[in-house]
C-alpha positions in Angstrom: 33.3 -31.2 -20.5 31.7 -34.5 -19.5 33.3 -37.6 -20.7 31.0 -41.1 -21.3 31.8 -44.5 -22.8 29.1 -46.5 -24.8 29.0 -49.7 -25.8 26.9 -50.5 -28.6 26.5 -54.2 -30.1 30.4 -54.7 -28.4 31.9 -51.8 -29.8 32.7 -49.1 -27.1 32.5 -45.8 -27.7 34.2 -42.8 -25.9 32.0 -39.6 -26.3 33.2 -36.3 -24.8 30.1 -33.4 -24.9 32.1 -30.2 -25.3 29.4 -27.7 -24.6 25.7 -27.1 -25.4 23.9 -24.1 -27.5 20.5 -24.5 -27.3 19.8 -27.9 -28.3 22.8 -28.3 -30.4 25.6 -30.2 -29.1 29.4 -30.1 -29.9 30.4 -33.8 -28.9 33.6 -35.9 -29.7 32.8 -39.7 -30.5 36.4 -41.8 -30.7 38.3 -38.4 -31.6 36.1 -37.5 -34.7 33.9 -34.3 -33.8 30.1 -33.9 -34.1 27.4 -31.0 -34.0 24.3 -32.9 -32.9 20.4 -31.8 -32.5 19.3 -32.8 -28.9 15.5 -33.8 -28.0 14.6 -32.1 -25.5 11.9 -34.8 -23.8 10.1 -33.1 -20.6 9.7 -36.1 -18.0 6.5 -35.5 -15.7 7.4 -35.8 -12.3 5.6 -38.6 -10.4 4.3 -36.9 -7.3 1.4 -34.7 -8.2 1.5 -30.7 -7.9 -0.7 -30.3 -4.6 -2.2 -27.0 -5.6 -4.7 -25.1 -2.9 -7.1 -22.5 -3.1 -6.4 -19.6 -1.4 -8.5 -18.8 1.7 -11.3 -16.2 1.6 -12.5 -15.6 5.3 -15.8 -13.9 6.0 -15.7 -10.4 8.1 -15.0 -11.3 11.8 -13.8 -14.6 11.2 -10.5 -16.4 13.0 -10.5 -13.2 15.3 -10.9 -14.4 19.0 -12.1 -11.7 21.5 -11.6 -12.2 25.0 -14.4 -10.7 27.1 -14.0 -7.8 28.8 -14.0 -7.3 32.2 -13.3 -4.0 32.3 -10.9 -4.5 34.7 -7.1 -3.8 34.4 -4.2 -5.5 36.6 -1.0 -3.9 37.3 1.2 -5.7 37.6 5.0 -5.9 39.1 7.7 -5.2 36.3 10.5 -6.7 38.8 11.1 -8.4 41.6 11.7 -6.2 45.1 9.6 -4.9 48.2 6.9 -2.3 48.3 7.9 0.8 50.2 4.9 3.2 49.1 1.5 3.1 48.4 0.1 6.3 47.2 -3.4 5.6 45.6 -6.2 4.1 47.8 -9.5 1.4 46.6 -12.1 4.1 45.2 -9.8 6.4 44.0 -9.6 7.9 40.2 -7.0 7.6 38.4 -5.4 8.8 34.7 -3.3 7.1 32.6 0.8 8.0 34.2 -0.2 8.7 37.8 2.0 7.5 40.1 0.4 4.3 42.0 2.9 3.2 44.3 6.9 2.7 44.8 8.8 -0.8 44.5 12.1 -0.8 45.7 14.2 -3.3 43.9 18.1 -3.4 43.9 18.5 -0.4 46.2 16.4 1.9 43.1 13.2 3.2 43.5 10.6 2.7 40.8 7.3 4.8 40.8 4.3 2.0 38.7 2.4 4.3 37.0 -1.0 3.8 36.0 -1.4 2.6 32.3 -5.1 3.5 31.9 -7.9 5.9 33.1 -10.1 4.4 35.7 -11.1 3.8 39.6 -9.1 1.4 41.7 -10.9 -1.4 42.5 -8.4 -3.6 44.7 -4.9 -3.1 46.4 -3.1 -6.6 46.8 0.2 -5.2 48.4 1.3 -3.3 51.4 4.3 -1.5 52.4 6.6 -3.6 53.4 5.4 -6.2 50.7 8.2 -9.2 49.4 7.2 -9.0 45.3 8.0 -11.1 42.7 8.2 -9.7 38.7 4.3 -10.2 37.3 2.7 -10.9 40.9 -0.6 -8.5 40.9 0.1 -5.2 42.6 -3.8 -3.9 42.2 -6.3 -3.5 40.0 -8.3 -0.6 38.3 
């Protein structure tokens, strides 16, 4: 129940709206009770509706392809010190051979190879101080 006073040419009015059904409306005006038909006026909202077409892009669009070298880095996964190289520059390679061991936290890792291919270049040695992501070699 919401409770409003009026006043109309200096008379006040106390109006309590019981409850609406639709667009009828039990109020209370003074203590004398009322069924009354409520307009129901729809105000259009200042601010326009921004509406947008939806975006139809052509085959190949917004996709960005980086060149390929055809050449895949290997990288370190953590940092730690290079205690085993087992592959060699010219050598083939398949995807989960074993390419060399880092040592890191007293654990050694094998870095396995994550694609078919010839190594091209060896950037570490044994003995080799790495840091995670530094390039261990490419194939």
């Amino acid at each position: 129940m919401k409770n409003y006073k009026f006043k109309i040419h200096g008379t006040q009015y106390e109006v309590e709206i019981d409850d609406f059904e639709g667009n009828i409306a039990n109020i209370e005006v003074n203590g004398t009770k009322y069924q009354v038909e409520v307009e129901n006026n729809t105000v259009k909202p200042k601010t326009p509706k921004l509406v947008r077409t939806t975006v139809v892009k052509n085959p190949g669009e917004g996709i960005i392809v980086a060149p390929s070298t055809g050449i895949y880095q290997i990288k370190s996964p953590l940092p730690g010190s290079i205690i085993k190289v087992l592959v060699a520059v010219g050598d083939s390679v398949k995807k989960g051979d074993n390419l060399l061991i880092l040592e890191a936290m007293k654990m050694e890792n094998n870095v396995l190879a994550e694609k078919d291919g010839l190594v091209k270049s060896i950037n570490v040695a044994v003995g080799d101080n790495v840091l995670q992501n530094d390039l261990l070699l490419e194939i």
